[in-house]
Every structure is written in C-alpha cells, then in structure tokens.
Legacy VTK file of the C-alpha trace (Angstrom):
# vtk DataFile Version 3.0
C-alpha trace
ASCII
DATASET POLYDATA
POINTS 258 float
-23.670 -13.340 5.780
-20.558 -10.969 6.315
-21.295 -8.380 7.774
-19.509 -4.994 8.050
-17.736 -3.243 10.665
-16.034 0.310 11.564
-12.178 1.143 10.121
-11.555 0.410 13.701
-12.731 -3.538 13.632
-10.780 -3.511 9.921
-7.802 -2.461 11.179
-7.361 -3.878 15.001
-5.003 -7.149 13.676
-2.628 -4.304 12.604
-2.134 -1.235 14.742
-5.079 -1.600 17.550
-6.888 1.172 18.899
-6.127 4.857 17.571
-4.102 6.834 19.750
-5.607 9.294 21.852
-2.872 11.580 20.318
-2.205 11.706 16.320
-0.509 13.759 14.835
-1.091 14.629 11.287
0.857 16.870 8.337
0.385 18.196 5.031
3.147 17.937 2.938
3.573 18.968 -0.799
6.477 17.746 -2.671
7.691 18.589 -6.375
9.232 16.289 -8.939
9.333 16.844 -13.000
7.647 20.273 -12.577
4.599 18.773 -11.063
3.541 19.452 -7.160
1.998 16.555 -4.941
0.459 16.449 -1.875
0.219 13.644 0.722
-0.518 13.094 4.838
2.205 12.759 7.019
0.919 10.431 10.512
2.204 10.040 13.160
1.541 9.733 17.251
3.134 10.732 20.311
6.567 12.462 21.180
9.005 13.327 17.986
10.544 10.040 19.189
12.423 7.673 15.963
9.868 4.886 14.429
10.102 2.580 11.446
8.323 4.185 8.558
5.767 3.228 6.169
5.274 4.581 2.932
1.376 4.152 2.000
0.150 4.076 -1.517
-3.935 4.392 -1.343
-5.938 3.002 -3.866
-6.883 4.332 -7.170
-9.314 6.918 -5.670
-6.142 8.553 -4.151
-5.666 10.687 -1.662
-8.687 11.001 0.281
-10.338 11.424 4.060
-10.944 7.934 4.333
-7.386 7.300 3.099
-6.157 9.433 5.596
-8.335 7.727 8.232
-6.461 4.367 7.305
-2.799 5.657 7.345
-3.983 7.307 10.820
-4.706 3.421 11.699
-2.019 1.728 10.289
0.552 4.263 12.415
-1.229 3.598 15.591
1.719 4.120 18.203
4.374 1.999 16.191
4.779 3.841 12.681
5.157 6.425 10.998
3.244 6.589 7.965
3.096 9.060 4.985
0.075 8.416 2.585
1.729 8.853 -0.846
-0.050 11.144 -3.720
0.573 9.239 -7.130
-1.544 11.614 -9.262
-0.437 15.579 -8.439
-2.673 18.008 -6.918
-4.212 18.812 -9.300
-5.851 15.377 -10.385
-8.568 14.180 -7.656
-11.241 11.662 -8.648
-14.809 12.118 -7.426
-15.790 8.767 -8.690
-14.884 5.538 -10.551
-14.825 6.827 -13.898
-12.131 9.302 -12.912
-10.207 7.307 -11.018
-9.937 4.527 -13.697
-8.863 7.354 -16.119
-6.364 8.834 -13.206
-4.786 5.098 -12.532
-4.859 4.248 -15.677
-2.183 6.844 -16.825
0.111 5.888 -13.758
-0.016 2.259 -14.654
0.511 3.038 -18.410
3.988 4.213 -17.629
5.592 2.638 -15.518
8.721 4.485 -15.082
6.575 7.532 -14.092
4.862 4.871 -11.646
8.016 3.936 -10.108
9.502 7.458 -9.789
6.551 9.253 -7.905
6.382 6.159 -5.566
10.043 6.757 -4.673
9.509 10.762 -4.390
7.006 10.052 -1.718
9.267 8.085 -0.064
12.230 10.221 -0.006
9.810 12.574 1.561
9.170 9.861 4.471
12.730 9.601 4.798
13.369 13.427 4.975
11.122 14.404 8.062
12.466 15.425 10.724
9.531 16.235 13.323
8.419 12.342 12.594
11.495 11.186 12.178
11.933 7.826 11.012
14.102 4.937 12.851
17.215 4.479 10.569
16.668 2.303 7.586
13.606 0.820 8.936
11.164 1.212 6.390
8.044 -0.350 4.207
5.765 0.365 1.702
2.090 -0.699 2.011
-0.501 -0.389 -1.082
-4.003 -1.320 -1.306
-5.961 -2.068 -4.954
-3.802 0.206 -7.368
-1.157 1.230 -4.582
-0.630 -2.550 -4.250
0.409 -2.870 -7.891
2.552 0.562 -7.024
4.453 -0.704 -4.188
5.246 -3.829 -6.428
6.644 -1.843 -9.045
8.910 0.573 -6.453
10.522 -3.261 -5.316
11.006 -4.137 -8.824
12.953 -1.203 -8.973
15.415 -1.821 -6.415
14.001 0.706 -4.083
16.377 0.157 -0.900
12.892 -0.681 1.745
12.832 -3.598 3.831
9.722 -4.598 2.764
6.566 -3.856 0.448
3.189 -5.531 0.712
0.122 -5.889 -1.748
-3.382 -5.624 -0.278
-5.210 -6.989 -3.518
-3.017 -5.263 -6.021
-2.263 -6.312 -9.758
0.278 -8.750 -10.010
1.718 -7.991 -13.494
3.821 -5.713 -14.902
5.360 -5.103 -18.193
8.586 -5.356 -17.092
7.979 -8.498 -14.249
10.522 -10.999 -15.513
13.604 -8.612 -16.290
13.047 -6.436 -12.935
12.536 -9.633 -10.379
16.042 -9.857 -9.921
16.622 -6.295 -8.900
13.997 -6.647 -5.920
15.762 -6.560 -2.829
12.902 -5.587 0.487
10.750 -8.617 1.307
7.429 -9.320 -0.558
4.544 -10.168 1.061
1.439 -10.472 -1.230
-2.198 -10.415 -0.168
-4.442 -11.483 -2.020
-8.266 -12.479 -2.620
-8.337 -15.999 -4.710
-11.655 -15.029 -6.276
-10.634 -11.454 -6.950
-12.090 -11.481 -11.038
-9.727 -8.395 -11.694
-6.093 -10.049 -10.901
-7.190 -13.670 -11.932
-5.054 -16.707 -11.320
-3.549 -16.801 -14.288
-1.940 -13.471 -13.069
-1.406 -15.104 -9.529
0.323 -18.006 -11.215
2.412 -15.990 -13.871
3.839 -14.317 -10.549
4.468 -17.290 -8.672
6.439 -18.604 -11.452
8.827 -15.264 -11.698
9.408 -15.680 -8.137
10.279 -18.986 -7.955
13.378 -18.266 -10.098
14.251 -15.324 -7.663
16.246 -15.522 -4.784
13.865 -12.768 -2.857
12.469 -12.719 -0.049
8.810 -13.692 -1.070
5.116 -14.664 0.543
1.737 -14.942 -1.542
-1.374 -15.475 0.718
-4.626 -16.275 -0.802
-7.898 -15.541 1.251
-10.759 -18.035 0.359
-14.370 -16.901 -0.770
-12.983 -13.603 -0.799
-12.462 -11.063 -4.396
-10.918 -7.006 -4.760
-10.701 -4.760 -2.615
-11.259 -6.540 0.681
-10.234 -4.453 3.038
-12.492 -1.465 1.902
-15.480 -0.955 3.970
-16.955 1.009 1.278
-16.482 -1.833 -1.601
-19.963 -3.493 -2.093
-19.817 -4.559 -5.562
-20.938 -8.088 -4.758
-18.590 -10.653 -6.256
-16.274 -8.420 -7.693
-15.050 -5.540 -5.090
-16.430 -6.262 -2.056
-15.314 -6.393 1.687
-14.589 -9.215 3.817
-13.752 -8.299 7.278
-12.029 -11.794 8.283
-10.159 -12.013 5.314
-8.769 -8.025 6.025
-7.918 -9.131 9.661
-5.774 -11.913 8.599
-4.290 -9.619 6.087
-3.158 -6.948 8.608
-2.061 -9.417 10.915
-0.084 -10.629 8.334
1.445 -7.770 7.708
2.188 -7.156 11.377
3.896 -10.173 11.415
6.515 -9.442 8.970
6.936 -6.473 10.288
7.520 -7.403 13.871
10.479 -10.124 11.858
12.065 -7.505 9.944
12.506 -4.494 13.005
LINES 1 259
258 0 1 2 3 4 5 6 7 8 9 10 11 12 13 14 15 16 17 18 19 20 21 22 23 24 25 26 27 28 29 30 31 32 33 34 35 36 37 38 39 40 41 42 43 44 45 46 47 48 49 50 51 52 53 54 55 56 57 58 59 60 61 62 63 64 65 66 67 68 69 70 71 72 73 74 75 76 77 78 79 80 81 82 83 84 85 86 87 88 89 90 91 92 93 94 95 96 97 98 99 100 101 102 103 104 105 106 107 108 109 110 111 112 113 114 115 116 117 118 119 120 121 122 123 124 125 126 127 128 129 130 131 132 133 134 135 136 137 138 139 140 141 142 143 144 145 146 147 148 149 150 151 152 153 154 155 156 157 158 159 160 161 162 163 164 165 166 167 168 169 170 171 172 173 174 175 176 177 178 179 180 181 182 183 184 185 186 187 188 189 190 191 192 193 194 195 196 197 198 199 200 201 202 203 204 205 206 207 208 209 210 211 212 213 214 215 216 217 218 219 220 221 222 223 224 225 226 227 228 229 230 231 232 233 234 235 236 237 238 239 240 241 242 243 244 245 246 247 248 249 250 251 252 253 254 255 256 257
C-alpha cells in the first residue's frame, strides 16, 4: 500500500531540503482591467537565478500552493506562483474550481495571455532577479495544460513541463510548430481524466514537430500525483514514487538546459 508522506518527502528529487532562509513576496499585477495576485519565492542573497514560472492547479492560488513553489525554489530558483483567475475569483472547493478552470480553458487566448502576464512579472523583478534568459514554466493538473498552451504560443522560455496536465487543445495541430522551449510531459498512464487516446493524439502532433519533446508515463499511477491531498482512489490520487521520479525528471532537464 502507498503510503503518504510530508511536501518535504514529495518534493526532495527536486529542490531538497527548504532553506533555512526564504524569502517570499506578494505581487499584484494588472492586465485587461483585471488585477491578479501571485507569490514571488525566493532564498538567500538578491543574487541572479534561473526562474520558474509556476502555474498551480485548478484550486489556484493557495497556502499549500505557496508551500510547493517555496519547495521547488529551494536555493536554485526563483519561482513566482502564477494567479490564472484574478483576485477576485478563489475556489473553496471542487465545484468552484471546476467552474473557475473551466472558463480559463474555454478560451484559450485568455489562457495563454494571463500565463504570459505572470511571466513578464517573473522577468521584471528586480530584488529576485532572474539569471538572463534562463527561464521555465512548471504546471501541475490545470497549470499543466496552462504551461502547454503558453509553449504553443511561442512564449520565448527554455522549457515548460506538465505534471499530469491535459494534453489537448483546440488549437494543438496548428500551434505545434510555433513551440520553441523544450517539453517535458509527466504523466500518470492510468490518469481516467487525460486518457490515452489524448496521450496518443499528442504523441502524434509531436512527432511531426521538430521540438524539443519528452512524454514520461508513470505505471499504476492516475491525476494528480503529486498532491498529497488527492485521495480520490483511482482517479486523483497520490503516488509518492511516481512524484519523485517526476521531480527528478524535471531536475534533470533543468540541470541540461542552464
């Protein structure tokens, strides 16, 4: 039986141990009238780092969120934990935050243009400041799907990866060519909400792309594995192993690209 384990145990194939000294930021941000409010992270001295630009899932911006980007910084990032639905939109539970991610996803040019607001605000900071051009985006669940979308839209990042996101978008076929960061997909091969057929459909508009591209399937393993908090048994559940080998992953390409 899997058992679970602290953020910490999640999280150690990425970043390690938290810092003894993190940093962390408010930041609101405007764009078409509406405000937005993410977490800047960071540790240490106001010394350059490559940055990451988080998407959280569809619950959005939230202390456990926070928690995660605080992780994923450790002593090597800089990480700024996007807000994809305004301040004014919140979800308490998953009713809400179906209804919040649903209107994202259901327009995907608004999708694509709040993902690369956050990350102009990434780029801007000056107290964190960020190392050159040295940057990612990260997603998890919903934010996966997100970060997708921002490299289908020729966001200039060196890299965006997927932690169980969906796979398909309107627009997949036509925008494939215009990705230019490295894609690194992660996924669960039982996940019942992006199915193979999605996997597959992918695979196949990639294969006629000359990007940068890596699916990984985890086995015995379905959404949203590297929540702690998922428990819906078959469905959304968490699978420490699988969400080691994911980070690491991650680390990996990474550690290639800076």
């Amino acid at each position: 039986m899997v058992q679970k384990c602290p953020l910490l145990c999640l999280l150690f194939g990425f970043a390690g141990a938290l810092p003894a000294e993190v940093n962390e930021k408010t930041l609101r941000y405007q764009l078409d009238g509406e405000t937005f409010e993410g977490t800047l992270v960071w540790s240490g001295e106001e010394t350059a780092k490559p940055g990451i630009l988080m998407i959280p899932n569809w619950m959005g911006p939230t202390e456990a969120s926070v928690e995660k980007a605080k992780r994923i910084a450790g002593d090597k990032y800089v990480v700024f934990m996007a807000d994809m639905y305004g301040v004014e939109v919140r979800p308490e539970n998953a009713t809400e935050a179906s209804a919040a991610a649903g209107k994202v996803r259901g327009d995907r040019e608004m999708m694509r243009a709040r993902a690369d607001a956050a990350l102009d605000v990434l780029r801007e900071q000056d107290h964190a400041p960020v190392r050159g051009e040295d940057v990612a985006a990260i997603g998890f669940c919903f934010g996966g799907g997100t970060v997708l979308e921002l490299a289908r839209s020729g966001a200039d990042v060196d890299a965006v990866v997927s932690f169980h996101g969906d796979l398909l978008s309107p627009t997949l076929a036509e925008d494939a060519d215009r990705t230019t960061a490295s894609v690194l997909v992660l996924h669960g091969a039982d996940d019942p909400y992006v199915p193979q057929e999605h996997v597959q459909e992918f695979i196949n508009v990639m294969r006629a792309t000359e990007v940068d591209w890596q699916l990984i399937q985890y086995g015995n393993t379905v959404h949203s594995f590297t929540d702690p908090n998922a428990d819906a048994k078959g469905k959304a559940d968490y699978h420490p192993a699988s969400a080691g080998r994911a980070f690491a992953a991650a680390e990996e390409l990474f550690n290639s690209l800076w």
